[in-house]
SERO-4910 file (N, C-alpha, C, O; in steps of 0.05 Angstrom, whole numbers):
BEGIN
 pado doro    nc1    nc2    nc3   cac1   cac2   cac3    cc1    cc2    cc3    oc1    oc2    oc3
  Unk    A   3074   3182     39   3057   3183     63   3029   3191     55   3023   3210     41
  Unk    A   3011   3174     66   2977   3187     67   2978   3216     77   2993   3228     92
  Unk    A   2954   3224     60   2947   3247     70   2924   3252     91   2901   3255     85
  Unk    A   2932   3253    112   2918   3262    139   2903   3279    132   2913   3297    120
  Unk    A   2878   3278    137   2867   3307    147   2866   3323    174   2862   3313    196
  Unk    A   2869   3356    166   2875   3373    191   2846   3372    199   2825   3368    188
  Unk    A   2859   3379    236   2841   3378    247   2810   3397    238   2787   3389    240
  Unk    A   2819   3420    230   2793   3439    215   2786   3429    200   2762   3431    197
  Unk    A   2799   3412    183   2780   3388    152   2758   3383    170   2736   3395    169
  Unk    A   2766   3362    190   2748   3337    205   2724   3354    224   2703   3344    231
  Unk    A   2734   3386    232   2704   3402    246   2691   3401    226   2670   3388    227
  Unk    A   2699   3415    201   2673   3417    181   2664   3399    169   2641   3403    162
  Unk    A   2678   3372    163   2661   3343    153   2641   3338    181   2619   3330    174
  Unk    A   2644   3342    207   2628   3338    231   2609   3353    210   2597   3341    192
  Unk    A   2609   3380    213   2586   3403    214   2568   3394    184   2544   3390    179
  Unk    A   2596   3393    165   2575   3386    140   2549   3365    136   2529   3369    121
  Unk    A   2557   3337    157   2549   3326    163   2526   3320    178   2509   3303    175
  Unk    A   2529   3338    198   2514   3345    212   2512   3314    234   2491   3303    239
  Unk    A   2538   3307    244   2558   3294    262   2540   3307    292   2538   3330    300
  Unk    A   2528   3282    302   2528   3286    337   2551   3300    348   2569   3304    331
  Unk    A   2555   3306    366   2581   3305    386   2584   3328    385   2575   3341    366
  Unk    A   2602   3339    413   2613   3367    409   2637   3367    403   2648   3364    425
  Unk    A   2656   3369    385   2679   3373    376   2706   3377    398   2726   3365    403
  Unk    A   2692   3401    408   2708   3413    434   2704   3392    454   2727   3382    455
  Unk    A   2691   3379    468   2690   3359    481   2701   3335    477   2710   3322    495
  Unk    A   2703   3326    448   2719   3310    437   2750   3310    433   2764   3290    433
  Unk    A   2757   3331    432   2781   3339    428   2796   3349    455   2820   3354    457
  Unk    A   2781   3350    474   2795   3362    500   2818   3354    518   2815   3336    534
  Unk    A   2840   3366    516   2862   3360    530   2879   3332    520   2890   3314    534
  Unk    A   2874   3336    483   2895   3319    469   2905   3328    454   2898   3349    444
  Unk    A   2922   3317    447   2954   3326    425   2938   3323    405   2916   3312    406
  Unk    A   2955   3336    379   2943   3342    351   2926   3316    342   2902   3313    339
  Unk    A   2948   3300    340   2945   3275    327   2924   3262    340   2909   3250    325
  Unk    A   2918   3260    366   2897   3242    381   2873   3259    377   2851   3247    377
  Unk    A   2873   3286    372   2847   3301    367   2838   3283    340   2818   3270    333
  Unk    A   2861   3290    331   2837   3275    298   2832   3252    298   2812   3246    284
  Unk    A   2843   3234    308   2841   3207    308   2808   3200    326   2793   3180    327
  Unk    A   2807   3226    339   2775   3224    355   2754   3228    332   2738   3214    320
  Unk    A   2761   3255    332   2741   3261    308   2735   3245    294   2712   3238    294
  Unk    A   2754   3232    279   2753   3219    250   2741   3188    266   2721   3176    258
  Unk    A   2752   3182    283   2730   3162    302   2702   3164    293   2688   3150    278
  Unk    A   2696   3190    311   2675   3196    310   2650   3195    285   2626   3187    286
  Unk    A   2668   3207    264   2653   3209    238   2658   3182    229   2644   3180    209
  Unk    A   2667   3165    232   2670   3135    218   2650   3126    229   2633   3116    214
  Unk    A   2644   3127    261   2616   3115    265   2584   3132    256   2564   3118    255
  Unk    A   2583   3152    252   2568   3167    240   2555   3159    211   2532   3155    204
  Unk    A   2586   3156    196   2572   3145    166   2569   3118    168   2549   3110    155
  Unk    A   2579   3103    179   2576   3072    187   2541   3068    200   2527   3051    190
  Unk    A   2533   3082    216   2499   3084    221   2491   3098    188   2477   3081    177
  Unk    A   2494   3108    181   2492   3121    156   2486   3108    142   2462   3104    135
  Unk    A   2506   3095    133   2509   3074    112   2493   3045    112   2485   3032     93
  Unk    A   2492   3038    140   2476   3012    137   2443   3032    142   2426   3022    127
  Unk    A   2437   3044    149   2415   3053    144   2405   3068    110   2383   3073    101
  Unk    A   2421   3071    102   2422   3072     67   2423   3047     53   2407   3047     34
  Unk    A   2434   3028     55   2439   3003     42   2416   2989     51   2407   2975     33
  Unk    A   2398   2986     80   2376   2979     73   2351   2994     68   2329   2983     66
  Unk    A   2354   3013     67   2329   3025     43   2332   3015     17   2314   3004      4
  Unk    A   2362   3020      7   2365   3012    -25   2357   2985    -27   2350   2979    -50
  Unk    A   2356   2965     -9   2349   2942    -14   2369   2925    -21   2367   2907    -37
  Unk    A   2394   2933     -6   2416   2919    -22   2422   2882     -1   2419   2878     23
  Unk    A   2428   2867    -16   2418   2840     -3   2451   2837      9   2470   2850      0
  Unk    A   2454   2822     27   2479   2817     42   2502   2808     19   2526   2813     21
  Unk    A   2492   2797      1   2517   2796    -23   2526   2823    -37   2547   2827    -50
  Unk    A   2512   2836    -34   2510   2867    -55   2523   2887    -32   2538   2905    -40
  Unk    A   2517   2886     -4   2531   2903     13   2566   2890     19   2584   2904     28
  Unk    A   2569   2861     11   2602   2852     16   2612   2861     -9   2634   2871    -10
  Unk    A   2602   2860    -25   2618   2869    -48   2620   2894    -54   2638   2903    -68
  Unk    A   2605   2907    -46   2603   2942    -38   2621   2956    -23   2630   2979    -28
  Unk    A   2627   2938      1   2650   2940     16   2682   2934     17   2703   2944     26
  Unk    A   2672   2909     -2   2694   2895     -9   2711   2916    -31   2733   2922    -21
  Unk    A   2707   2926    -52   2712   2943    -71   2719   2978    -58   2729   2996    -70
  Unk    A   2709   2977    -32   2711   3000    -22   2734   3016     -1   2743   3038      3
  Unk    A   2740   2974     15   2754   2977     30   2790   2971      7   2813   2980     12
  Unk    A   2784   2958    -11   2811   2957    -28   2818   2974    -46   2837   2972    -61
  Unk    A   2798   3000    -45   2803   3024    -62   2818   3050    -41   2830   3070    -49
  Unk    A   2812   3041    -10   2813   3058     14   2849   3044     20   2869   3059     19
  Unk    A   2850   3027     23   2869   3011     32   2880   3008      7   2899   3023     10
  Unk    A   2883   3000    -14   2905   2992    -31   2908   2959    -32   2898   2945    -15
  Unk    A   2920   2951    -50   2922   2926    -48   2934   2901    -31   2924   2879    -26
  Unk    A   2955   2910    -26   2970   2899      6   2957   2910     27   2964   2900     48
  Unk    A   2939   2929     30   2926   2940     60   2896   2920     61   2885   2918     83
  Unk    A   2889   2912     48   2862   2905     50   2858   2882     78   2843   2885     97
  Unk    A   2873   2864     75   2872   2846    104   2884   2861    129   2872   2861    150
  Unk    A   2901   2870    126   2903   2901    148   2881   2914    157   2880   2918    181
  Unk    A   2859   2925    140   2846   2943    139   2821   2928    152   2806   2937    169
  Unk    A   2817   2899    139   2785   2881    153   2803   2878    185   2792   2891    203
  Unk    A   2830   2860    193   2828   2852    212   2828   2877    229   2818   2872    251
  Unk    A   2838   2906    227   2832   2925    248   2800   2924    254   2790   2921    276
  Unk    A   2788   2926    231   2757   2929    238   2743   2898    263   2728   2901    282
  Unk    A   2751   2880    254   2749   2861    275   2758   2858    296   2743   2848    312
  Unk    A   2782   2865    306   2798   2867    331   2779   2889    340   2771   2885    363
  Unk    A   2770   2910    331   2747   2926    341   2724   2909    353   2716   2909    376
  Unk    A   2715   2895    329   2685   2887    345   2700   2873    370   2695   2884    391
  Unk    A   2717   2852    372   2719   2835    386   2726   2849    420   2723   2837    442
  Unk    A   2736   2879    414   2733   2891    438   2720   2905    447   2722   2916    469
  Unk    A   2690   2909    418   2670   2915    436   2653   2899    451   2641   2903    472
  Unk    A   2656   2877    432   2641   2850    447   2656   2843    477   2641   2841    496
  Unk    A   2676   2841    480   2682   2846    509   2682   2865    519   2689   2858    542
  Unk    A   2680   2885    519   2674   2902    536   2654   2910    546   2654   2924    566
  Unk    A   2627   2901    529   2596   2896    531   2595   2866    555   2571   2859    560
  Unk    A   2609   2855    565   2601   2825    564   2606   2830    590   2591   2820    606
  Unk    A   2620   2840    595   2618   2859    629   2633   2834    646   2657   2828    640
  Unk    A   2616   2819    671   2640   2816    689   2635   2780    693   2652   2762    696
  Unk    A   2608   2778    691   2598   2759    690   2604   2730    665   2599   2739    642
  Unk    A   2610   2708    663   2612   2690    644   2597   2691    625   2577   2697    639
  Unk    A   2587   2691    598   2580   2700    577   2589   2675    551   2606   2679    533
  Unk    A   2575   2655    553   2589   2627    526   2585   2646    507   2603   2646    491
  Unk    A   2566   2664    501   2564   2668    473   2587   2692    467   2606   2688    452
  Unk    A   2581   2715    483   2598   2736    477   2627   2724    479   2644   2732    462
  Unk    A   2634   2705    499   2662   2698    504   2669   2683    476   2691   2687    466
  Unk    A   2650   2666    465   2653   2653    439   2664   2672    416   2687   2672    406
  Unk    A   2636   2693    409   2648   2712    390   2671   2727    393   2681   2738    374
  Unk    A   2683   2728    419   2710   2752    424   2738   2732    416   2755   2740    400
  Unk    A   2742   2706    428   2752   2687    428   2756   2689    382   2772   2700    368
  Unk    A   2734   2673    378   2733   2673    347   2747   2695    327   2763   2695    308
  Unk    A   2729   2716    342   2740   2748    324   2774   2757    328   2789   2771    315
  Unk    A   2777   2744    349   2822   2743    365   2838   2727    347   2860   2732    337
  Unk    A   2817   2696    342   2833   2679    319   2833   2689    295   2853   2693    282
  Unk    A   2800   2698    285   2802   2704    249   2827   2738    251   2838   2745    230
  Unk    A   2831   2750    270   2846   2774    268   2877   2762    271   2897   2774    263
  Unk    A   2878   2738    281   2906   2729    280   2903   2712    258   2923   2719    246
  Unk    A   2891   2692    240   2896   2686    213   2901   2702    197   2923   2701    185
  Unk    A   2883   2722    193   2888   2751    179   2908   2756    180   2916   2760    158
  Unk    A   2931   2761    203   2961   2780    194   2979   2757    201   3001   2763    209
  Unk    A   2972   2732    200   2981   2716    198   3009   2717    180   3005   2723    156
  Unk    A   3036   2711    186   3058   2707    154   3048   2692    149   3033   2677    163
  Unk    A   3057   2691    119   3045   2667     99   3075   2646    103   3074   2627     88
  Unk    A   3099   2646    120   3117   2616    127   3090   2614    144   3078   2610    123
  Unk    A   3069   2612    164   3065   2600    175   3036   2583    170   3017   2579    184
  Unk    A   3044   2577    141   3019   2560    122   3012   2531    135   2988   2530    136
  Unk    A   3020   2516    142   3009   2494    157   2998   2499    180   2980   2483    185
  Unk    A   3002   2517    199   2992   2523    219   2968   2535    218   2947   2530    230
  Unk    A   2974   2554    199   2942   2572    192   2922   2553    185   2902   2555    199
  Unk    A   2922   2531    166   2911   2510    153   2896   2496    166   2873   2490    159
  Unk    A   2912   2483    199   2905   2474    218   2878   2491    242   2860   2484    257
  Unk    A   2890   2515    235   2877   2527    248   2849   2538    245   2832   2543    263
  Unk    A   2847   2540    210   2832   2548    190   2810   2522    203   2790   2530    214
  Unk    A   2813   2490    200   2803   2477    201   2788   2473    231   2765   2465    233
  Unk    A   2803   2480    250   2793   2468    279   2773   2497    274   2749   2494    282
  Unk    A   2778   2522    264   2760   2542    271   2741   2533    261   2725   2529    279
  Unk    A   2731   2525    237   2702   2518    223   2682   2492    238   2658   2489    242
  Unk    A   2710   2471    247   2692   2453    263   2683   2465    296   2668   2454    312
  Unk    A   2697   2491    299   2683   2503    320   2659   2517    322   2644   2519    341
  Unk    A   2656   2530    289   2637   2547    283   2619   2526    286   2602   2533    303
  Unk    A   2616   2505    278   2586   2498    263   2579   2479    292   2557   2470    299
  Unk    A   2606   2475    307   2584   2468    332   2574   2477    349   2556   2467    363
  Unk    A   2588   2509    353   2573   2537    360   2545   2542    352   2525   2546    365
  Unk    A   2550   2541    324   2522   2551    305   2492   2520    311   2468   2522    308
  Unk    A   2509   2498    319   2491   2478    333   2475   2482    352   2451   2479    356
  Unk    A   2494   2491    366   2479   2499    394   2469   2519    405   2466   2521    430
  Unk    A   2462   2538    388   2452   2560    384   2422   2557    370   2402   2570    374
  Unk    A   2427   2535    349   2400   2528    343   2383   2526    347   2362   2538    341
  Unk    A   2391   2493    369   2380   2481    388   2367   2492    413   2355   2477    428
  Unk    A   2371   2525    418   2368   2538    445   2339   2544    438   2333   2539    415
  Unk    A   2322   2552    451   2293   2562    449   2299   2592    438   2319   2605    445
  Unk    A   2278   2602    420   2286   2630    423   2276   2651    445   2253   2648    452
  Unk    A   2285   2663    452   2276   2684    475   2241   2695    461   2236   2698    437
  Unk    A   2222   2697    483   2202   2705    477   2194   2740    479   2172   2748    472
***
């Protein structure tokens, strides 16, 4: 079993850190386990502003931050966790992107939430279901690039 950290670990990584939020407010009126799972929320988005605000000072170019990551998230995760570990982070965006996109029709946000549901279902995809994925692999890219068409083609906002 991983080793969890206790909830007192995750106050003082807040404090060391020097982590927004009030702890106590964070933690209010939940079981052990959902306290930390806040916290540690919490501080994941913390170093995540952190971190892309460090990576572009260092100057690091979009190839030098995937492979930064890439090496980081299969040292965090292990070798069988790594597609586990990207598609949680996407099923994330894809429900922030809807949840931002509010009530109203939205091609684009509905596009990206739609996309980020498929690449999170290729991802934990079984590998018996190799022709399908393949199929699927393919209609997604001829979707992308006629997305990425018509996005082109739009004026940019002034």
């Amino acid at each position: 079993m991983e080793p969890l950290p206790s909830t007192d670990d995750l106050l003082r990584a807040m404090t060391v850190l020097a982590i927004p939020g009030d702890p106590l407010s964070i933690m209010q009126d939940l079981d052990a386990d959902r306290r930390r799972a806040h916290l540690l929320a919490h501080i994941g988005a913390a170093l995540v502003e952190r971190q892309e605000s460090l990576e572009s000072r260092a100057g690091l170019s979009v190839d030098d931050r995937a492979d930064l990551h890439f090496a980081a998230d299969r040292a965090a995760a292990g070798g069988s966790g790594l597609d586990r570990l990207q598609a949680a982070r996407l099923a994330w965006v894809q429900q922030s992107v809807t949840r931002q996109r509010g009530r109203r029709p939205d091609p684009v946000a509905d596009a990206v939430a739609t996309t980020l549901g498929v690449l999170v279902a290729l991802l934990t995809a079984p590998p018996a279901a190799g022709p399908v994925v393949a199929d699927a692999v393919q209609a997604l890219c001829g979707a992308a690039d006629h997305l990425g068409s018509v996005l082109r083609a739009q004026p940019e906002p002034v």
